[in-house]
N, C-alpha and C positions, 0 to 999 in steps of 0.2 A: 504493500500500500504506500502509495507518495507521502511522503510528508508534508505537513502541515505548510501553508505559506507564510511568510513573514508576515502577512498582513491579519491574519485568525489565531496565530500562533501564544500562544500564552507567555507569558516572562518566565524565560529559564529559570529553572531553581538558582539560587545565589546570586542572582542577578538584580541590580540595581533597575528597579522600573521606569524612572529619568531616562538613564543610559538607554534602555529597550526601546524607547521611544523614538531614540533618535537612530540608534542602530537601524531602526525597523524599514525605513527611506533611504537607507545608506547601501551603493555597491550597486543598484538596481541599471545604473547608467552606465557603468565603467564594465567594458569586457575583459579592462584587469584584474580584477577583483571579483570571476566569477567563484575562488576556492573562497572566498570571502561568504560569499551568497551561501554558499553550501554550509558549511559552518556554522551560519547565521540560521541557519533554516534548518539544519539537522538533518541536512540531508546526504547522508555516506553514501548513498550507493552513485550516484554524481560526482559525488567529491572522489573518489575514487577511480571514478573515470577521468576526471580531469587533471587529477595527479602526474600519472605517466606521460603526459602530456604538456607537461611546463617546459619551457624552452622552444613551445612550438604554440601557433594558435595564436600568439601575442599576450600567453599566461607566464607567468614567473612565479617559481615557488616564493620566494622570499619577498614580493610585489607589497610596498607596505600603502595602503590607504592614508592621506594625508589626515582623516580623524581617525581612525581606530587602527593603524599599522598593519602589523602582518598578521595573513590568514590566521597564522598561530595564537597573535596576541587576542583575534577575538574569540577563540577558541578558547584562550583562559577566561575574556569574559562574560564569557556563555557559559563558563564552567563545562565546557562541552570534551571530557576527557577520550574517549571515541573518538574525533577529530582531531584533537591533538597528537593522537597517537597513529593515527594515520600520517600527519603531517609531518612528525616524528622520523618516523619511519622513513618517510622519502627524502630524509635528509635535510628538513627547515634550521633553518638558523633561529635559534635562540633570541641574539642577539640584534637580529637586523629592526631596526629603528628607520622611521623617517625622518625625511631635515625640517619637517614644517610646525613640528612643537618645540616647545622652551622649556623643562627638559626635555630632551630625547628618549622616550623610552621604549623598551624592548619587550618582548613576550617573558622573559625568564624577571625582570625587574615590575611588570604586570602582574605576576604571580607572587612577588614579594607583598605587593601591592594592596591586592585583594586578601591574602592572609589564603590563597589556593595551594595549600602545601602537596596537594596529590598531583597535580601536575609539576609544581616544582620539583617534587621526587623525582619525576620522569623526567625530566627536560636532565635533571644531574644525570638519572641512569644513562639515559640518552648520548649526554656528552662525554660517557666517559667510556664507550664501545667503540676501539680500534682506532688506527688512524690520531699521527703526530697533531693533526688540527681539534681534533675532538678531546685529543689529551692535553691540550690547551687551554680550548674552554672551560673542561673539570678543574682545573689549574685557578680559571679565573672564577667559579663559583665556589671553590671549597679553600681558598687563598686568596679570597679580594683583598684583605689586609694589604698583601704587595701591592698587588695590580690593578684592582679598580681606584680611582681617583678620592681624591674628599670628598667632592660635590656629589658623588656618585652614592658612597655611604650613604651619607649624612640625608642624601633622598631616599634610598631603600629603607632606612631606619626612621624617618619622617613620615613615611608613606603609611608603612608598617603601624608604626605608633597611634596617626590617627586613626585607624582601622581598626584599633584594638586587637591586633592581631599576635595574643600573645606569645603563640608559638615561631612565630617569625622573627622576633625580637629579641627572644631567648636565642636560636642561633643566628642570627647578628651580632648579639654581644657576645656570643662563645666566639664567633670568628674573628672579628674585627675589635680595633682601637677606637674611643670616641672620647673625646675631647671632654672636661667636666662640665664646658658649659653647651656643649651639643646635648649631654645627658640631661643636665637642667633645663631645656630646652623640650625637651624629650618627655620629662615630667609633668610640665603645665600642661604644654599639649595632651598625654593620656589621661588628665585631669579635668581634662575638659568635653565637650561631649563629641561622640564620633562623629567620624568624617566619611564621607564616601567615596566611591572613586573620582566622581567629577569634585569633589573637594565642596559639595554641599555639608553646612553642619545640621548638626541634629537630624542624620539617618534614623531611621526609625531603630528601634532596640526591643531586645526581651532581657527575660530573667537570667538568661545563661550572658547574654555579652555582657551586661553589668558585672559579675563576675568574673569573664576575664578580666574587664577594665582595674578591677582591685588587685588581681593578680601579674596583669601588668606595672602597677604602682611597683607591688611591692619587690618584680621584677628588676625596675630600673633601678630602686632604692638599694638595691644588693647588690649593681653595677656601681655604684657612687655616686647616685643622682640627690642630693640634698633636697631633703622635703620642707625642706624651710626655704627654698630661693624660691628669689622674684624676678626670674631672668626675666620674664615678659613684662616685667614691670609694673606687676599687680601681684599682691601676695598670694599665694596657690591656697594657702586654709580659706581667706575668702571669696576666691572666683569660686571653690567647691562650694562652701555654705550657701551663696548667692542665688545655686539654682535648686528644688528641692530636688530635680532629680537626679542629680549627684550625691546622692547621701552616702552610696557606697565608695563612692573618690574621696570624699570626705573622713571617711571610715576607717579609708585605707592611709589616707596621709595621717590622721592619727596615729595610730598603730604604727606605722612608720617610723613615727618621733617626729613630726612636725608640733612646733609651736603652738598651741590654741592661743597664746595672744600673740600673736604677730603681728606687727599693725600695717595699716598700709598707708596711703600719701597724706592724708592728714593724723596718723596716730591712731586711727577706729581701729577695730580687733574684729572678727565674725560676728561676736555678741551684741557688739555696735549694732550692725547690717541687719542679725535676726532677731533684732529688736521690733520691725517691720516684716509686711509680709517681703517675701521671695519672689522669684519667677516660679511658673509651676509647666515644665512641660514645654512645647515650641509657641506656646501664645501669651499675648499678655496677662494671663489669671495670672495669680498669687496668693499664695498662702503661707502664715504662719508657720514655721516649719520646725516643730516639736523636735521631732528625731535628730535634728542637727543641733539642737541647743541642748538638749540632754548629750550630746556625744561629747562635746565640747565641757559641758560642766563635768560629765564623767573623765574628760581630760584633763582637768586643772582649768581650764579659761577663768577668768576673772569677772564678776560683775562691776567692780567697783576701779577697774583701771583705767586713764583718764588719755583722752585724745588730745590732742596741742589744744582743745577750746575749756577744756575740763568737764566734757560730758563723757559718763559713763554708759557702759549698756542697759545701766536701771533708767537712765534717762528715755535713753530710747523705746526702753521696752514700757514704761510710762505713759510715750506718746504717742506709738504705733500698736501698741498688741491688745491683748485684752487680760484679762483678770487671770485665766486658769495660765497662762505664758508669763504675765507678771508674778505669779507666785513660785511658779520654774526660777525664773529669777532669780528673787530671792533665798530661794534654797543655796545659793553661790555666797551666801554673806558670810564671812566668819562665824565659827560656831560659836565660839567663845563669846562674841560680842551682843549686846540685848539689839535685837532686829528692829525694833520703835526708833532706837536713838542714831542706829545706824542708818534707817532711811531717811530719817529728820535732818541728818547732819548731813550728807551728801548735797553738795553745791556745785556751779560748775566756775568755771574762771570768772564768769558774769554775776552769779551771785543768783542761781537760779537753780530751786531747787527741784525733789520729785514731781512737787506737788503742782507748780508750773508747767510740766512739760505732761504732768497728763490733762491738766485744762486745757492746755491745747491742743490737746487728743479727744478732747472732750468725749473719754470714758468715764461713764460716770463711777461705773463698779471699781474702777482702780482709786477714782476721787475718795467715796466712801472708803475703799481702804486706808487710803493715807491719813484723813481727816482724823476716821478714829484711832490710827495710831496716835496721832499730837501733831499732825504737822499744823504750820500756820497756817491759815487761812490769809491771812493778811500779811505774809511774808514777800515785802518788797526787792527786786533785784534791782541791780548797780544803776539802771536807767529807770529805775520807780515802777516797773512790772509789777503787780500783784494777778496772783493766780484769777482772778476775776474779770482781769485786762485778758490775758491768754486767753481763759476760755472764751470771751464777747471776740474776740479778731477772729478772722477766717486763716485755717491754718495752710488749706489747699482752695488753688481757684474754682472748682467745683460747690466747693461751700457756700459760695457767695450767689449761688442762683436758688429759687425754689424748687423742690421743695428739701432741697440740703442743710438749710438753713436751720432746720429744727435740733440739732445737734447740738451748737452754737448754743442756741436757748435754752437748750434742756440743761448744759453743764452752768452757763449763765444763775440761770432761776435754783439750781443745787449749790450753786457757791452764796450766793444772797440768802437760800435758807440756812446757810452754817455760818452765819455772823461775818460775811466779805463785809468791806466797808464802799460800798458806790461810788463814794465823794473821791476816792484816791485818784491821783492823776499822774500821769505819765513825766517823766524830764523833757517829751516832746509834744507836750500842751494833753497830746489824747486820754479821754474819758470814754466811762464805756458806751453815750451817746455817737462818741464819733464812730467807737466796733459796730453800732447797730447800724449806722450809717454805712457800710462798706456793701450793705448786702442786697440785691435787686428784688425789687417788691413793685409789683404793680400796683399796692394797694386796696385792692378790691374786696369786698365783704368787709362785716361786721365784725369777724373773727380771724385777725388779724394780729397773731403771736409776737411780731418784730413792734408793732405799734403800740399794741398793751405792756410788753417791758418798756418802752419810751418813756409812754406815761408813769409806768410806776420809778424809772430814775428820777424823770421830773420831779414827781411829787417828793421823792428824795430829798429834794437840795442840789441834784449837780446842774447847774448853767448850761442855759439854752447856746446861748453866744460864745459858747467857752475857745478860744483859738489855738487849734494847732497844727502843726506842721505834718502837711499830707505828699504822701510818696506819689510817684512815677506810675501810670502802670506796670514799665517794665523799668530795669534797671539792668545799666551796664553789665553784660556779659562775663565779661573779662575781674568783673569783683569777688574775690576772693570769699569760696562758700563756707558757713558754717555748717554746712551739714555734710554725712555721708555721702561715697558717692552713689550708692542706690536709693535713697531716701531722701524727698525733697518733705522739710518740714513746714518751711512757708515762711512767710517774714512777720515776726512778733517778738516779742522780750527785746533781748539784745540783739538779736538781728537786724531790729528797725536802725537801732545806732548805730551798727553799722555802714547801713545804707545811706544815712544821715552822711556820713563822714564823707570828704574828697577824696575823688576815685585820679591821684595822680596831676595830670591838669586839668581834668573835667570834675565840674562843678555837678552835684548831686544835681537829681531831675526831681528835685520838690516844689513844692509852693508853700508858705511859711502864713499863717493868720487866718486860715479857713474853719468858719463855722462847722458847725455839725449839720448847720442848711446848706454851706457849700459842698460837704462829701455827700448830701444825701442825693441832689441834685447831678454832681455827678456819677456817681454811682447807681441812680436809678432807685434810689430807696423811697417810693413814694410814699408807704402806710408812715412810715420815718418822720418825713417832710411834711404832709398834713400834719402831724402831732407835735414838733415843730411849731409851723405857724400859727397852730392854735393858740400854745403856751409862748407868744410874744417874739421870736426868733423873729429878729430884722432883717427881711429882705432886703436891706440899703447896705447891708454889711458889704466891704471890700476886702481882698485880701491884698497879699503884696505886688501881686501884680495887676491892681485896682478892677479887679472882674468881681461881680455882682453873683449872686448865686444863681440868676436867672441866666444869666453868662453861661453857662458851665452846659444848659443843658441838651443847646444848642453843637455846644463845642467837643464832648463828652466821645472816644473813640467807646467807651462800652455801648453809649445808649445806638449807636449806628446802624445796629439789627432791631431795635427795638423801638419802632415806631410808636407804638401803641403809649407805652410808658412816658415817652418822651410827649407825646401829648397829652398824658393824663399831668404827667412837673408840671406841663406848660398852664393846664386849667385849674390846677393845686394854686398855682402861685396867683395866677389872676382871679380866683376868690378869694383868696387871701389879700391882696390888694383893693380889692373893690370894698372887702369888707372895713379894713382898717379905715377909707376915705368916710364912708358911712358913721363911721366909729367917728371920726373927728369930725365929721359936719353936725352931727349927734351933738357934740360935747359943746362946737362951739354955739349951736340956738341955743343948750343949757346955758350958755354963760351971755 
C-alpha cells in the first residue's frame, strides 16, 4: 500500500508540529530533493529506488536542501530510522551541511540536536565500518575534543542543553573540555524552559522531561557548572522561582547548593519576587506559587533580608499575596524572636512598615492580621504616609476604573474603622480626598461608594481646597525603580518622593497647588467633584500653572475615551456655577 502523502500524513512521532508544517510544502518543486520527499513521506520502497540512482537523474546523495539539509538530516527529523539507514547504507555523509545557515549544520550535529540518540548510535556505527575516510569520521565523533572547533562544541552542547537532552550532555561532557563559563552558560539555559528545534521556547513538556530537566541541572552541576552564577545576568534561583513551572529547576538548583538568597540587580532574593503572583504556564495567568516559597524556606531563604530600598519579602508578601502565603511567610521569622514585635519592627529605608505595604494591597485579611498584632495604625513614613494614605491611592492602573475601585474603599473604610486619623496629610500636600480623586466615576446613581466616603472625610475636618502636588501620568522611563523586576507596585508612600525629585536635567512632570476639584476633574472622578462643589470647593481655584479646574477637563489625556464623563464634569461644574450666582443674587436682595 503507498504511503500516506505529505499533505494527510500525521506529525511523525518526535516531531516538532511547527517544523511539520513547514517541512510538509518543502522538496515538492526541487527534483533534487526527491530522496528528501521520500523520507519526508515515509516512503522506502521509492527511496530505494532512487538510491542507486544518485549520481544520475540530477539526484545527489548528499544534495542538502537550503532549509532542512540533507536527505539524512531530515530523516533525523522525522525520527525516520528506516531511512536513515537506508541512506546509511548507501554511503550518506554525516556531515554534509549546506552554506545557507548560520550555523552550518549537519545530520550527525541534528541528532545531537534533537536529543535522537538511536540514530546517533548508527551514524557512529556507520562511521566506523572500513575505509581510512570512515575511520576518520569515528575519529571526529568519539574525539571532537581534538578536532571539532569551539564554536562547534559549544553549539552541540547548546543545542543539546536547551532540548533537555540529558543523555546527550552526559557524553558531551564525558568527551569534551568546556570552559566554566560555557558550563554556567549551560546552566541558566537548562534552567530555563525548553527549546525546540526551530529554537521556539516553551515547547510543550510532560512529566518525564521535567525530570530530565533536574537531572540535567544536576548533571552540569557535577561538571562545574556553579549554581549560584549569573552568567546571563539574572540570578538563576530567580529566573526559576519566577515561572511556577519551573519548580523542579528550582528544586534542583536547590539541592545543588544554590543560594536561596541570592539577590539580583536591585538586592530582591526569590522571596522578594514570590511575594507576588508568578507567571503560570506560556500565558499571562499567575499564581501564587506555594511550592516555590516552601522550597526556598525549606532552604534557609530569609524573610526579613533587605534589598538596596530596605524592603523585605514580608513587605512584599504584604502587598501582593494573600493571608494563607502571608502566614508561609512568616513561619521564616526567627524562632527565638516574639512574631508581634518582629512584624511591628520591620521598616524599610523609607520608614514604611508591614502595615503600609499591605494597605496598599488592600488585603484586608492581612490588614486585620497586622492590626491585631499592634501595628500602628497611624504609623507615618519618612514622606508623612500613613497606612490610610496607601490604602485611599490606587496601587495599579486598573484600580482607578470601575468597578476596581471597590478595593480601594473596602481597605479605606477598615482603616477608618480601626482609629486611622483622616486629617493626616502627606509632605506633598495629598489627603485622602485627593486618593479618592484619582479614581474615574461617572457618577451616576444614588449609591455611589467613592462619593459617600467624600462626604464622610468632609464631614471629618479634612479641607475641601487643601493643595497638593499632583504627578504626571506617566513618568520618565529611565527613573530608577523601586520595585522588583516582576512586580510593578504602583507609585504611593515613598515612591511619590521619589518621582517628586529631578530626574538629572529634566524637571519632574508635576503640577504643584491643585485642588482635590482639580484631580477630580482631571481624572474623571465625577461622584468626587459633585460632593466637592456641594461642600464649597472653588471652582476659581488656580494652580501653578494658573488652569482653572474647569481647564483640566477639556485638556485631561484620561478623559479622551470618555466622552460621556467629560460631559457629565462639564454639566457638574455649570450647576454648580449657576447655583453659586443664584446663591449671591439671593444674598444680595437679602441685604
Amino acid at each position: 500500500m503507498r504511503p500516506q502523502s505529505s499533505a494527510t500524513r500525521p506529525v511523525p512521532p518526535g516531531m516538532d508540529g511547527r517544523l511539520w508544517m513547514q517541512m510538509k510544502d518543502a522538496f515538492n518543486d526541487d527534483p533534487k530533493a526527491r530522496l528528501h520527499a521520500c523520507v519526508r513521506d515515509d516512503d522506502l520502497s521509492r527511496l530505494r529506488i532512487f538510491v542507486p540512482l544518485c549520481g544520475t537523474l540530477d539526484l545527489e546523495l548528499n544534495y542538502c536542501d537550503p532549509d532542512f539539509g540533507s536527505a539524512l538530516q531530515v530523516a533525523v527529523l522525522c525520527d525516520n530510522m528506516a531511512a536513515a539507514g537506508i541512506l546509511l547504507d548507501a554511503g550518506a555523509n554525516p556531515w554534509a551541511s549546506n552554506d545557507f545557515t548560520e550555523p552550518q549544520t549537519s545530520a550527525i550535529e541534528t541528532a545531537i540536536q534533537t536529543g535522537n540518540r538511536d540514530i546517533f548510535t548508527r551514524i557512529c556505527e556507520k562511521t566506523g565500518l572500513g575505509g581510512s575516510k570512515n575511520l576518520q569520521q569515528l575519529h571526529h565523533v568519539l574525539g571532537w575534543a581534538d578536532d571539532w572547533s569551539e564554536a562547534v562544541l559549544e553549539n552541540a552542547l547548546g543545542n543539546a542543553v536547551s532540548g533537555w537532552h540529558v543523555e546527550v550532555v552526559r557524553l558531551l561532557l564525558a568527551r569534551c573540555r568546556y570552559s566554566p563559563l560555557r558550563l554556567n552558560l549551560s546552566l541558566c539555559r537548562a534552567a530555563d524552559f525548553r527549546s525546540d528545534l526551530l529554537s521556539h521556547p516553551h515547547a510543550d513538556c510532560n512529566g518525564l522531561d521535567y525530570v530530565n530537566q533536574q537531572e540535567l541541572i544536576g548533571c552540569l552541576v557535577s561538571a562545574g557548572a556553579d549554581p549560584n552564577s549569573n552568567a546571563e545576568g539574572q540570578n538563576i534561583v530567580i529566573a526559576a522561582a519566577t515561572w511556577a513551572d519551573l519548580v523542579g529547576a528550582l528544586k534542583a538548583l536547590l539541592d545543588q547548593g544554590a543560594d536561596p538568597n541570592g539577590g539580583g540587580a536591585a538586592g530582591e532574593t526569590a522571596l522578594h519576587h514570590l511575594g507576588s503572583p508568578v507567571h503560570i504556564k506560556k500565558g499571562p495567568k499567575r499564581c501564587l506559587h506555594e511550592t516555590g516559597i516552601r522550597l526556598l524556606l525549606q532552604h534557609g531563604a530569609s524573610v526579613t533580608i533587605r534589598d538596596e530600598f530596605g524592603n523585605t519579602p514580608l513587605h512584599y508578601a504584604a502587598f501582593g499575596s494573600n493571608m494563607h502565603i502571608f502566614a508561609l511567610y512568616t513561619t521564616g521569622l526567627a524562632v527565638d524572636s516574639q512574631d508581634n514585635d518582629a512584624l511591628n519592627s520591620i521598616k524599610n529605608n523609607s520608614g514604611e512598615t508591614l502595615l503600609h505595604w499591605a494597605a496598599a494591597g488592600k488585603n484586608i485579611d492581612i490588614l486585620r492580621f497586622l492590626l491585631s498584632s499592634g501595628a500602628d495604625v497611624n504609623a507615618a513614613n519618612d514622606n508623612g504616609w500613613t497606612p490610610l494614605m496607601c490604602a485611599v491611592a490606587p496601587s495599579t492602573p486598573t484600580e482607578t476604573f470601575v468597578p476596581r475601585y471597590y478595593k480601594p474603599l473596602q481597605a479605606a473604610r477598615f482603616m477608618l474603622d480601626h482609629g486611622a486619623d483622616p486629617l493626616a496629610c502627606t509632605a506633598e500636600g495629598w489627603t485622602p480626598l485627593h486618593g479618592l480623586s484619582l479614581y474615574l466615576d461617572n457618577g451616576d446613581g444614588n449609591d455611589n461608594k467613592l462619593a459617600d466616603l467624600a462626604k464622610e472625610l468632609i464631614t471629618r475636618g479634612i479641607p475641601v481646597d487643601a493643595r497638593a502636588t499632583m504627578l504626571a501620568i506617566s513618568t520618565n522611563s529611565s527613573r530608577k525603580s523601586l520595585r522588583v523586576s516582576n512586580r510593578e507596585v504602583g507609585i504611593w508612600g515613598s515612591r511619590v518622593a521619589e518621582h517628586l525629585q529631578p530626574n538629572g536635567d529634566k524637571s519632574p512632570a508635576t503640577t504643584k497647588d491643585r485642588t482635590p476639584l482639580h484631580w477630580a476633574m482631571f481624572h474623571g472622578a465625577a461622584g468626587v467633584a459633585k460632593v466637592l462643589l456641594a461642600n464649597g470647593a472653588d471652582v476659581n481655584a488656580v494652580d501653578e500653572r494658573n488652569c482653572l479646574p474647569a481647564d483640566l477637563i477639556s485638556t485631561s489625556p484620561l478623559l479622551e475615551t470618555h466622552a460621556n464623563i467629560r460631559a457629565r464634569l462639564t454639566r457638574i461644574l455649570v450647576n454648580a456655577t449657576n447655583s453659586s450666582v443664584e446663591y449671591s443674587q439671593k444674598q444680595q436682595q437679602a441685604t
